[in-house]
C-alpha positions as CSV (number, residue, x, y, z in Angstrom):
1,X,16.4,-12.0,6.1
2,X,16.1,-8.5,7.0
3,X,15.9,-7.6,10.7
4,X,13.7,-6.0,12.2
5,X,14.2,-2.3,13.7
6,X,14.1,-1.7,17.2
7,X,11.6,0.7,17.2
8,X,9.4,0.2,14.1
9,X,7.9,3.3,12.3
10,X,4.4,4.7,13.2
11,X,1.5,3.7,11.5
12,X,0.4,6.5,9.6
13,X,-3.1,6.7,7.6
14,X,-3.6,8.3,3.7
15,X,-6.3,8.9,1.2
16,X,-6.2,9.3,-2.1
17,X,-6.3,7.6,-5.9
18,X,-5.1,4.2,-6.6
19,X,-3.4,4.8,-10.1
20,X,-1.8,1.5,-10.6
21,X,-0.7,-2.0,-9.4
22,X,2.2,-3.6,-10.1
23,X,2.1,-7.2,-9.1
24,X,4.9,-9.2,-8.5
25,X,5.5,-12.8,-7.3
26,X,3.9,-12.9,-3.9
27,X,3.9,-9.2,-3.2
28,X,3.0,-6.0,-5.0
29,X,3.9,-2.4,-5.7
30,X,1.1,0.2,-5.6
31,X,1.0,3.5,-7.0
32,X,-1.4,6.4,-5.2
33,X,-1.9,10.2,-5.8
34,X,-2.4,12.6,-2.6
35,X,-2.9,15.3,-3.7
36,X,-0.1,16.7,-5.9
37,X,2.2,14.0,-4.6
38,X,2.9,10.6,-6.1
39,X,3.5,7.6,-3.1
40,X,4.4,4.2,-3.5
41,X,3.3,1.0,-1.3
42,X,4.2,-2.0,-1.3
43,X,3.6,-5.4,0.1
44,X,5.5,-8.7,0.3
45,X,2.8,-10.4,0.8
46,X,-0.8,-9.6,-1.1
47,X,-2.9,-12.5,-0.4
48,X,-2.5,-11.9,3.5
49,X,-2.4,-7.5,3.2
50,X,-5.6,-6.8,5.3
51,X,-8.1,-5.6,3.0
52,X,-11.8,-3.6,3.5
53,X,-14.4,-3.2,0.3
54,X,-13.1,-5.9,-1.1
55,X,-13.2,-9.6,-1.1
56,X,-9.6,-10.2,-2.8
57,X,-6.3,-8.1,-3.9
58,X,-6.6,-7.4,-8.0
59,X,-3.5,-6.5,-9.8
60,X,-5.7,-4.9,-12.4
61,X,-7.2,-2.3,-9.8
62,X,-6.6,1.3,-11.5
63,X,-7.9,4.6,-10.6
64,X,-9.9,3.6,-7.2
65,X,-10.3,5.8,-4.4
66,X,-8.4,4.0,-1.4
67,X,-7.1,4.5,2.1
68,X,-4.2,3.2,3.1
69,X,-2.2,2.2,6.9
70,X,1.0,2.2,6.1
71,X,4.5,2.4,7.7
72,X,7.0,5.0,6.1
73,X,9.9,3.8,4.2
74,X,11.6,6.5,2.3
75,X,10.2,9.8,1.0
76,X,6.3,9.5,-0.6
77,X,7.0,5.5,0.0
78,X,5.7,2.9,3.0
79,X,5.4,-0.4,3.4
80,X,1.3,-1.8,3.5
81,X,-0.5,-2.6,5.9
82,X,-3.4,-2.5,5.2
83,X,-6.0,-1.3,2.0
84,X,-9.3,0.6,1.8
85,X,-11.4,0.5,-1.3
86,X,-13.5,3.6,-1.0
């Protein structure tokens, strides 16, 4: 198991287009244009990610307006935390 980092990462906020999900085992990968830039999310776990306007996570979800909290992980990718179906 991965530890944990001392300090973990601010939560930061984003709005744009849901182009695609990936879905793996438990978790997922998501794939969302801001503006001209591409990010990716993703979550180990889908079926406990905190999700508003909507009742459950769908792999097939394409081309959705979203908002996203997320934790930065690398450049244009974080880590979930939680999703906005606007």
């Amino acid at each position: 198991a991965a530890e944990m980092p001392a300090s973990p990462a601010p939560v930061m906020f984003l709005k744009g287009k849901l182009v695609k999900v990936d879905c793996t085992d438990a978790g997922a990968t998501l794939t969302i244009s801001a503006g001209h830039a591409s990010w990716t999310f993703s979550t180990a776990e889908r079926k406990s990610l905190v999700l508003i306007g909507a009742d459950s996570f769908s792999c097939d979800w394409h081309n959705v307006p979203v908002a996203v909290n997320y934790r930065k992980t690398g450049e244009n990718q974080g880590s979930l935390l939680s999703l906005e179906l606007q």
